[in-house]
Each structure stands twice: as structure tokens, then as C-alpha cells.
C-alpha positions in Angstrom: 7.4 -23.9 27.5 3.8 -25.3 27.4 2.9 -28.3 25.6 0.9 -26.3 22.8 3.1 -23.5 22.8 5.1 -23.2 19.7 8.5 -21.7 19.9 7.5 -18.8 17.8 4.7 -18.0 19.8 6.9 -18.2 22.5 8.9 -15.6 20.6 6.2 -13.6 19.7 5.4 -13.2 23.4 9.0 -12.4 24.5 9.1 -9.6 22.2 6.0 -8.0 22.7 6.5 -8.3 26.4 10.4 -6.6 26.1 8.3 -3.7 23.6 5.8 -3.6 26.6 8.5 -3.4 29.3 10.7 -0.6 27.0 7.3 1.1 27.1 7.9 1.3 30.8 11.6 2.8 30.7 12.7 -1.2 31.3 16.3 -0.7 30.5 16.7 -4.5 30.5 13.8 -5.3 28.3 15.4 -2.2 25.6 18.5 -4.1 25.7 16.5 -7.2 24.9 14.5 -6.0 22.5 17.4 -4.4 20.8 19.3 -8.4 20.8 15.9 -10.1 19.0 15.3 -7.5 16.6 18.6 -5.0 15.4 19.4 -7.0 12.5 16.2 -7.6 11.3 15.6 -3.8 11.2 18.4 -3.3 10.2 18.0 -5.9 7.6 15.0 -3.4 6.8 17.0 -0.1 6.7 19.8 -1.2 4.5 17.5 -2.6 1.4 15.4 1.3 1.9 18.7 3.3 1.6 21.4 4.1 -0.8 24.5 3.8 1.5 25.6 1.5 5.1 26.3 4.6 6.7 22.9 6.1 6.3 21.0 2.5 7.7 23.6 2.4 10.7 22.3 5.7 11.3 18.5 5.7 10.5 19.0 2.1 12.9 20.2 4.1 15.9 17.5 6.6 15.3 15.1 3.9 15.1 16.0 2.5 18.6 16.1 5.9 19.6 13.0 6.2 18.4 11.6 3.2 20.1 12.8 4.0 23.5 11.0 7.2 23.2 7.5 6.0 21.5 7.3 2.6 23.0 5.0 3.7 25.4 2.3 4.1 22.5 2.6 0.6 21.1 -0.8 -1.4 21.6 -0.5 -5.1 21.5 -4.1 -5.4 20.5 -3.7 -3.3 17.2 -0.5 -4.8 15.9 2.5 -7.3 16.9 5.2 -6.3 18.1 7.7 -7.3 15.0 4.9 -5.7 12.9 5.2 -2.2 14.8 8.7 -2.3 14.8 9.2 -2.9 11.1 7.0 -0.4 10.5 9.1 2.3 12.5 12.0 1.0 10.7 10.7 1.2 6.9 8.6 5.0 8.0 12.2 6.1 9.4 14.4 4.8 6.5 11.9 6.2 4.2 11.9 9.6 5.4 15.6 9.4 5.5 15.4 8.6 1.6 13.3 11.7 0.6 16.1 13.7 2.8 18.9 11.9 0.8 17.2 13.1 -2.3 16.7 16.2 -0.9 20.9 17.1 -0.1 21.0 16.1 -4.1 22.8 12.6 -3.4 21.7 10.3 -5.6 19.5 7.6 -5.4 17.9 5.4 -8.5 14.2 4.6 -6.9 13.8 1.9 -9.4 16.7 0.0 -7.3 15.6 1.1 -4.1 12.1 -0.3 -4.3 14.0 -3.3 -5.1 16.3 -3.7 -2.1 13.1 -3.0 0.1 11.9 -6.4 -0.5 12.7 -8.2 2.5 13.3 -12.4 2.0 12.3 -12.5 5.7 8.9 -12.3 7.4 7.4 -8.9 6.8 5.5 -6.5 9.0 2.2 -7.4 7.4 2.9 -11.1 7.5 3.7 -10.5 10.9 0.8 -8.5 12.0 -0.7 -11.6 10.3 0.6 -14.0 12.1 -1.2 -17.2 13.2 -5.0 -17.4 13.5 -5.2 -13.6 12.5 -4.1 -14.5 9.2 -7.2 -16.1 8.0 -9.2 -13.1 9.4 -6.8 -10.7 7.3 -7.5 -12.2 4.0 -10.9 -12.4 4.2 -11.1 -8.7 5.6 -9.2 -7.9 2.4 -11.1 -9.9 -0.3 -14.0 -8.2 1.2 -12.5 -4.7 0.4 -12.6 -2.9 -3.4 -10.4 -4.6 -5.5 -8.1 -1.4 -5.9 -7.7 -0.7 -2.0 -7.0 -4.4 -1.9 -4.3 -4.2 -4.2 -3.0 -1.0 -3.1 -3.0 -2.0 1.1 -1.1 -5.6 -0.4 1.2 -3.7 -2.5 2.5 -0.7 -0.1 2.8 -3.0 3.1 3.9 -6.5 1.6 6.4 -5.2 -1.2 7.8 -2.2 0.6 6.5 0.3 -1.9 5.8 4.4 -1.1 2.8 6.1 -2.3 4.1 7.8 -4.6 5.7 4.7 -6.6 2.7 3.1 -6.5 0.8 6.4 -8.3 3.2 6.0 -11.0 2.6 1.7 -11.2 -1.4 2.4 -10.8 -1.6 5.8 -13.1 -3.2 7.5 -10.5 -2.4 11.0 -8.5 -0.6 10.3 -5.4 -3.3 11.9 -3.2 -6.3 9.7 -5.0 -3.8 7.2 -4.0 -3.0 7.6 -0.4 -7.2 8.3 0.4 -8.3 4.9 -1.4 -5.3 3.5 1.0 -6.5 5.5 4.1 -10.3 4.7 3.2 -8.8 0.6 2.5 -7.1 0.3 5.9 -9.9 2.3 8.0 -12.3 -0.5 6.6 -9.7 -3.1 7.5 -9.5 -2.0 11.2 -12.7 -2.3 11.5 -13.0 -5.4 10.0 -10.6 -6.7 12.3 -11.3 -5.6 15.3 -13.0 -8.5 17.6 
């Protein structure tokens, strides 16, 4: 390790060069990957869904998931741990709405409060470092209600649709002032 390089940036790179290498059909780099990041999304999946048995099983979809679509992760859009978690929290999600769906039970008031993760996030991760000063300052510069909704769906974990019922507003106004929020974020971030 280099003199200025901090052991989580030497992380950072690791993973994003294992993600890079799965990308490839890298068996080794899979089996890597899977090592430095299977509890944390699983850590992810198990606060999303009602039972163990369906986070085991949205986790091996997940990595299933991530063998197959790991060719389309970009390094320069998002980190590794940031993509990832968001495969993880999308898949468990979906698995949610199909729980609800078979009629087993789930209380969304206590979901939304397992999601919170006491770990680093996928947005603090995307963060990370010196992009983390950029990313606030791209978000003060957006309207105070795509701020707010961007913060609130990506830090705390939170679907559209409970955020319409926090904010008051329909779940489609919802999900454009989100899209129309992170389009101007991209492009505030991009170099």
C-alpha cells in the first residue's frame, strides 16, 4: 500500500476491480466479491423483508443477479458498494410487493424501519471521499422538495410510494420530482 493510500480506498479499489473483473466472467473476482460484500447485502435484504428465508433468497438472486449484470456497472457513474446496495435494496423491494402480493403479511410501517441500515449506505458510499463535498452542494443547489425527496428515498431506505403518503403527494408527482431531482444531480456531478 502507498504512503497516501488509505486502507479504505484501498478497499474501495479492490472491490470495484473484483465488480469490474465479475463484469468479465472472472470467476475468482465473483467469489471475491461475493467474500467483501454478502453480509452487507445481506445485512440490506434482511432489514427490507418480513422473514430470513425470503433475504437468503432475494441474496442468492442478488449474486445471481450480479454475475449476470455486472457487465453494465460503470465505475464512473457510481462505486462499487453503491451499485451493489442498490441491486440489493431494488431486488428485496420487489420481493416485498410480491410478498404482499401471495397475501403474506407484512406491516410497512416496520419494514421501513428495518431498512435503515447502521452501516455505510449506498448513497454515503457513492459519496464517498472528495465526491462528497460535490454531492451536497449539487443537492443544496436542487428545489428544496427534490432535495428532500432524493435524501429521503436513498439515505433512509424509503419506496416511492411511502414517501407519497409522508409528503401528501400522488406517488407519480412523486417519482417525476425524484426523476427530474436526480437527472439535475447527474448532471451536476458529472466532471
Amino acid at each position: 500500500m502507498a504512503q497516501n493510500e488509505a486502507p479504505d480506498d484501498v478497499q474501495r479499489a479492490a472491490l470495484q476491480a473484483a465488480l469490474v473483473n465479475t463484469g468479465k466472467g472472472d470467476r475468482a473476482a465473483f467469489a471475491a466479491l461475493y467474500r467483501m460484500t454478502s453480509a452487507k447485502l445481506f445485512g440490506i435484504c434482511i432489514r427490507i423483508l418480513p422473514s430470513r428465508q425470503d433475504a437468503e433468497e432475494v441474496l442468492q438472486e442478488v449474486f445471481i443477479g450480479i454475475w449476470d449484470k455486472a457487465r453494465q456497472y460503470d465505475p464512473h457513474r457510481a462505486g462499487a458498494m453503491a451499485w451493489l446496495c442498490t441491486v440489493a435494496r431494488n431486488r428485496a423491494i420487489d420481493r416485498l410487493r410480491s410478498v404482499r402480493g401471495r397475501g403474506r403479511e407484512a406491516d410497512l410501517d416496520t419494514v421501513a424501519e428495518r431498512i435503515a441500515d447502521e452501516g455505510p449506505d449506498a448513497f454515503s458510499q457513492l459519496a464517498f471521499g472528495q465526491d462528497l463535498h460535490r454531492l451536497n452542494a449539487c443537492l443544496s443547489q436542487l428545489e428544496e422538495r427534490s432535495a428532500w425527496a432524493i435524501r429521503t428515498a436513498f439515505l433512509s431506505g424509503v419506496t416511492h410510494e411511502q414517501l407519497a403518503i409522508r409528503s401528501g403527494m400522488p406517488a407519480g408527482t412523486l417519482k417525476s420530482i425524484i426523476r427530474r431531482g436526480l437527472l439535475r444531480l447527474r448532471r451536476c456531478m458529472e466532471p
